[in-house]
N, C-alpha and C positions, 0 to 999 in steps of 0.2 A: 390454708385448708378451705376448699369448698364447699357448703353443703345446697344442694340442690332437692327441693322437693318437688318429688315425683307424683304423691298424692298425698292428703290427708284427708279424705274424709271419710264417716264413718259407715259408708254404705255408698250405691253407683247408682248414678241419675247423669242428666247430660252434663255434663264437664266436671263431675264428680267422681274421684280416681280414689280411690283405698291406698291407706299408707304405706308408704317406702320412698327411702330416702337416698341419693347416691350421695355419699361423701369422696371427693375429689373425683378420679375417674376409675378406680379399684374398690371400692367398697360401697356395698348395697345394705343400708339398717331395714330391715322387712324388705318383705319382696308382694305387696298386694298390688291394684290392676295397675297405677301411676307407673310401674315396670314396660308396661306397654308404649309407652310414648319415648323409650331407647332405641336408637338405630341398633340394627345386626353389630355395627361396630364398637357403640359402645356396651353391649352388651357382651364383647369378645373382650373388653378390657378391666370384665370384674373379675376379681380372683376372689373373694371371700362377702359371704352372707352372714348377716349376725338378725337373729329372729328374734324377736321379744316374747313370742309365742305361737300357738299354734291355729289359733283362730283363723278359720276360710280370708278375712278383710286385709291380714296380713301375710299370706304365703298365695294366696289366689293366681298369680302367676309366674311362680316358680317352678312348677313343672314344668308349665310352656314355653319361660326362658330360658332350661337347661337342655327342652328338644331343639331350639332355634339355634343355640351355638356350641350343640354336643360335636359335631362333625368337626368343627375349626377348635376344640382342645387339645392344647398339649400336654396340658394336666389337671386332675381332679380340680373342681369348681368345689372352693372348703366351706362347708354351710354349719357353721357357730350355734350354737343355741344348750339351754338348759337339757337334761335328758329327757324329762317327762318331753319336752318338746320332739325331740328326735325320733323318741319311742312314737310319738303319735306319728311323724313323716313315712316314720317305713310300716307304721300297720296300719294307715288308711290314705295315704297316698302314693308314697312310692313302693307300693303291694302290688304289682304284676296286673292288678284290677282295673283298680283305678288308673294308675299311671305305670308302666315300666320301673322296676328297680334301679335305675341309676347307677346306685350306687356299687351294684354286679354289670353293668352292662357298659360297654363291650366284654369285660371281662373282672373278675372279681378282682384279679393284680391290677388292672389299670382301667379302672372305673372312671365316668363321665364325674359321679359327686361323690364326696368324701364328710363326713360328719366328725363333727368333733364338740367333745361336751364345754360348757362353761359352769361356772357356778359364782353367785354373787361375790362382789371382792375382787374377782380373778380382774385385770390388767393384764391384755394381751397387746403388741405389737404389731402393725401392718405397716410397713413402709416408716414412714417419720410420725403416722399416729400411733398415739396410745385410746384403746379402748377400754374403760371398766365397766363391768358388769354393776347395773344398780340394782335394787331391791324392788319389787311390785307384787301388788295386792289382787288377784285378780282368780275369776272360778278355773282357770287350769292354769299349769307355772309358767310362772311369767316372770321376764326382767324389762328395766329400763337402759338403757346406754348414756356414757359422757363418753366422748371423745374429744379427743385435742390432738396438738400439732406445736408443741411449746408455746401457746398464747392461751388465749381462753378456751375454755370447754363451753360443746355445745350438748346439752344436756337435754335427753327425751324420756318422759315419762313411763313410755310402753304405757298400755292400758293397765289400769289401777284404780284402786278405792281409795279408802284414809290411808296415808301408809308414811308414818312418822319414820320409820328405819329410811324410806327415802330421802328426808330433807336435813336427816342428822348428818349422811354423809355429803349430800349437794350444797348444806354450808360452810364444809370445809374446802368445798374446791372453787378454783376459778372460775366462776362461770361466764363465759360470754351471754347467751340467750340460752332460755329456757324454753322447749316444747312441752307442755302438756294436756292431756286429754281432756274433756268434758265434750261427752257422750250425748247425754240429754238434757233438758230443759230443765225446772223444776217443777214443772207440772207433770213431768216423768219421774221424779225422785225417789219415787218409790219402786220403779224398773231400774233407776239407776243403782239403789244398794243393794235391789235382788241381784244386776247382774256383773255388781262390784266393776262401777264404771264412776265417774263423779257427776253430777249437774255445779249448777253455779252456785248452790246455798254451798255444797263440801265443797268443791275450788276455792271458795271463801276461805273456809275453814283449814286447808290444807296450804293458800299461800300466806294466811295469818302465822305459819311455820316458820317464814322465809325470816332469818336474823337479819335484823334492821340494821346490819350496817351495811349489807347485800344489794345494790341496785344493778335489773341487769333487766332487757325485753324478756319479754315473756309474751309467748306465742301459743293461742290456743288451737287443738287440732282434734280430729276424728270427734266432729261435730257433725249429726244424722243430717239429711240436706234436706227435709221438711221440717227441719227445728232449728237449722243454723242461726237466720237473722233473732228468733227471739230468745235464744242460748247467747249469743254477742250482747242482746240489750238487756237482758237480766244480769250478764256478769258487769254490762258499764253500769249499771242501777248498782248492784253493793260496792263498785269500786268507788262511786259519787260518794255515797253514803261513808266508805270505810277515809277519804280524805277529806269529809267534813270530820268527821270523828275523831283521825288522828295527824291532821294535817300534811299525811304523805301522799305522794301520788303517785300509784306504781303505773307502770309502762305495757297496757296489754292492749294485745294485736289480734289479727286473724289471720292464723295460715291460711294462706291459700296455694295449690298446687302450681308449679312454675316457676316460684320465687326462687333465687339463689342469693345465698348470703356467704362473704369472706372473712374467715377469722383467722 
């Protein structure tokens, strides 16, 4: 299984792409601007979108992608997501207004995009992966994703605050590498639990969750790009601190857009 990021970060500046992720060459986790950097072709070879929510940074260009390869379908483009989520696509974006219906157009029998709900728990099927929906904390519904391919799981956060129901069940599974958010700095910390995102004092706090006998990368993403470098030096500052403390030393990174990793 491939995963390829397309973008993470948490806003667009010059080589700063908003989240989405292609996993192998069928499946798109978000669909924000990192979407833009697929050819026509590979963008003919997505069959399903799975949204973590409904946020402009994460769906930004998914209307644009399903007018670019509406012509060359031969069947509904299936886009996954929570319902709160769905409910917001068809009443402020795919509303006749904003963007065309899709999902009626060419025709309500044989539509461009097809919607279908998920709810945490659920483990769906695409091809040889398994997808399950994970739990997230965030101000409109939101989930995170594990997927696999009979090896490890690659686990992403989706945008979220403290959210203990996430790591009760991410210690039970495989996990190859972890994605998760931190949004702001700590000098924003207080924007970050107004807008239920993490800085580095709760990333502390929430991979202090992670059961010790779990080693696995862990990749930090949808980090603002006028806060990126001192959101990286703040979380290696309590990571110094937490393996003087308890002599472990966990493995954190920096997404960056472009990278491709095989599990």
């Amino acid at each position: 299984m491939k995963i390829r990021v397309l973008g993470c970060s948490g806003a667009i500046a010059k080589d700063c792409r908003t989240t989405s992720f292609l996993v192998d060459q069928d499946v798109l986790i978000d669909a924000g601007t990192g979407v833009g950097d697929l050819t026509l072709e590979e963008m003919r070879g997505i069959s399903d979108v799975f949204l973590t929510h409904a946020h402009l940074d994460h769906i930004a260009a998914l209307p644009l992608m399903v007018d670019s390869i509406a012509a060359s379908l031969t069947k509904p483009l299936r886009l996954h997501a929570l319902p709160g989520t769905i409910a917001a696509l068809r009443a402020h974006i795919f509303n006749g207004a904003i963007w065309p219906d899709f999902s009626r157009i060419p025709s309500a029998e044989h539509p461009f995009i097809s919607f279908h709900e998920v709810a945490v728990g659920q483990v769906l099927q695409i091809g040889n992966k398994h997808i399950e929906v994970l739990p997230a904390v965030h101000i409109v519904p939101a989930v995170g994703y594990a997927v696999s391919a009979g090896q490890g799981a690659w686990v992403f956060s989706g945008d979220t605050e403290r959210n203990p129901a996430f790591w009760q069940r991410v210690n039970q599974l495989p996990v190859a590498m972890l994605v998760i958010e931190t949004a702001f700095s700590n000098q924003q910390q207080g924007l970050a639990r107004l807008s239920l995102h993490l800085s580095p004092v709760s990333l502390a706090q929430e991979l202090a969750l992670i059961a010790p006998d779990r080693i696995y990368p862990i990749y930090i993403t949808h980090t603002k790009p006028a806060e990126a470098d001192l959101i990286m030096n703040e979380i290696l500052e309590f990571e110094q601190a937490n393996a003087v403390a308890t002599g472990n030393t966990r493995d954190i990174r920096w997404l960056k857009a472009g990278q491709e990793f095989n599990l």
